[in-house]
C-alpha positions in Angstrom: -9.3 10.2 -76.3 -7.3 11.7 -73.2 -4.3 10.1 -75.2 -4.8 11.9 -78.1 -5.3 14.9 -76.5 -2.4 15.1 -74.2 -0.3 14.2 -77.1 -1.6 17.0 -79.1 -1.0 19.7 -76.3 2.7 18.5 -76.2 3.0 19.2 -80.1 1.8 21.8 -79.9 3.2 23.1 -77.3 6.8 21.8 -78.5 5.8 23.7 -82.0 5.1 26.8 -80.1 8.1 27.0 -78.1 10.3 26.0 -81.0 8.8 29.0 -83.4 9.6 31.3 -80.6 13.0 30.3 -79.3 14.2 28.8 -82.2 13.3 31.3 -84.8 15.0 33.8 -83.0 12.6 35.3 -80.9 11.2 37.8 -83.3 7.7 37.8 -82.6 5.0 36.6 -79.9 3.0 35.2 -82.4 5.3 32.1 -82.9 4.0 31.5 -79.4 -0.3 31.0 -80.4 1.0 27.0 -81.1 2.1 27.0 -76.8 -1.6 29.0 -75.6 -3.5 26.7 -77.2 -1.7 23.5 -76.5 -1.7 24.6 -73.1 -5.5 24.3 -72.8 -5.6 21.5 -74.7 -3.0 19.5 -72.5 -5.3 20.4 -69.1 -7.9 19.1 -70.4 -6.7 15.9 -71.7 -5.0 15.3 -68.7 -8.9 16.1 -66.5 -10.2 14.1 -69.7 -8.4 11.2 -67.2 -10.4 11.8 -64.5 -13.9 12.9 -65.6 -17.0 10.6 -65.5 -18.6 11.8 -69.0 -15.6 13.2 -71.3 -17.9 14.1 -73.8 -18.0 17.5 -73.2 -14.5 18.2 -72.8 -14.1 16.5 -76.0 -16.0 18.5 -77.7 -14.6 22.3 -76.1 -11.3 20.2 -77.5 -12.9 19.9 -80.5 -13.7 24.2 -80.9 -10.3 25.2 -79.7 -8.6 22.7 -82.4 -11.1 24.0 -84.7 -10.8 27.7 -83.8 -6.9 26.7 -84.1 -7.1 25.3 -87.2 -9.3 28.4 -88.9 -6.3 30.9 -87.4 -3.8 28.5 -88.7 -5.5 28.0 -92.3 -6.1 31.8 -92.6 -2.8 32.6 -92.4 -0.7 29.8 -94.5 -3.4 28.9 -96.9 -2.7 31.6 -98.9 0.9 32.6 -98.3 1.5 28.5 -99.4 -0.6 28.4 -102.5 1.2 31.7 -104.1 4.7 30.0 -103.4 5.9 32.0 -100.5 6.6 29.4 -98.1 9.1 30.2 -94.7 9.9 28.6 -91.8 6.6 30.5 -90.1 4.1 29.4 -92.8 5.4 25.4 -92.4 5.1 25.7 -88.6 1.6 27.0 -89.2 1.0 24.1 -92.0 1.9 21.7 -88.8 0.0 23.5 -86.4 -3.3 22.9 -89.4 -2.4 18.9 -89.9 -2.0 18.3 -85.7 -5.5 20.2 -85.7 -7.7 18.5 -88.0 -6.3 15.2 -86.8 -7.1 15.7 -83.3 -10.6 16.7 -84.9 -10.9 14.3 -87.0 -10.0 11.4 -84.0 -12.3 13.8 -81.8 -15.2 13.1 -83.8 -14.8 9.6 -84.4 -15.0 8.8 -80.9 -17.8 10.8 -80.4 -19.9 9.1 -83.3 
């Protein structure tokens, strides 16, 4: 699971950093993708080294989940009315790289 976990950080990190820099800076916001891939990337990466990963797989699992709701809240409806932009797909891809790592999350843990 450290795998998918570390791999998920760097997408999300990656994500973050491009809605920032590469959207022209305009607002901090762009950057929630980098502060929670950040998190997520430590803790894969002590996911390595840990006796029992349970529990760090599952305060993976309620940052990806509290990402996901933030995420959801905010394209969700801005997506189904027609007005998509660049930020609403970034936050569409911040959604699907959440509720995969959830969805791998809980699989292992079942």
């Amino acid at each position: 699971m450290s795998t998918a976990s570390i791999t998920s950080g760097i997408l999300l990190i990656i994500l973050g950093l491009y809605g920032y820099f590469g959207m022209g800076r305009t607002s901090i916001t762009a950057l929630i993708p980098l502060f929670l891939g950040i998190p997520i990337l430590v803790l894969g990466i002590i996911e390595l080294y840990a006796d029992s990963s349970k529990t760090i797989v599952i305060i993976e699992m309620v940052l990806m989940l509290v990402g996901f709701i933030g995420a959801a809240a905010r394209a969700f409806p801005k997506a189904f009315t027609g007005k998509v932009s660049a930020p609403v797909v970034l936050q569409l891809i911040m959604c699907i790289i959440c509720i995969v790592f959830i969805y791998l999350a809980a699989k292992t843990l079942i």
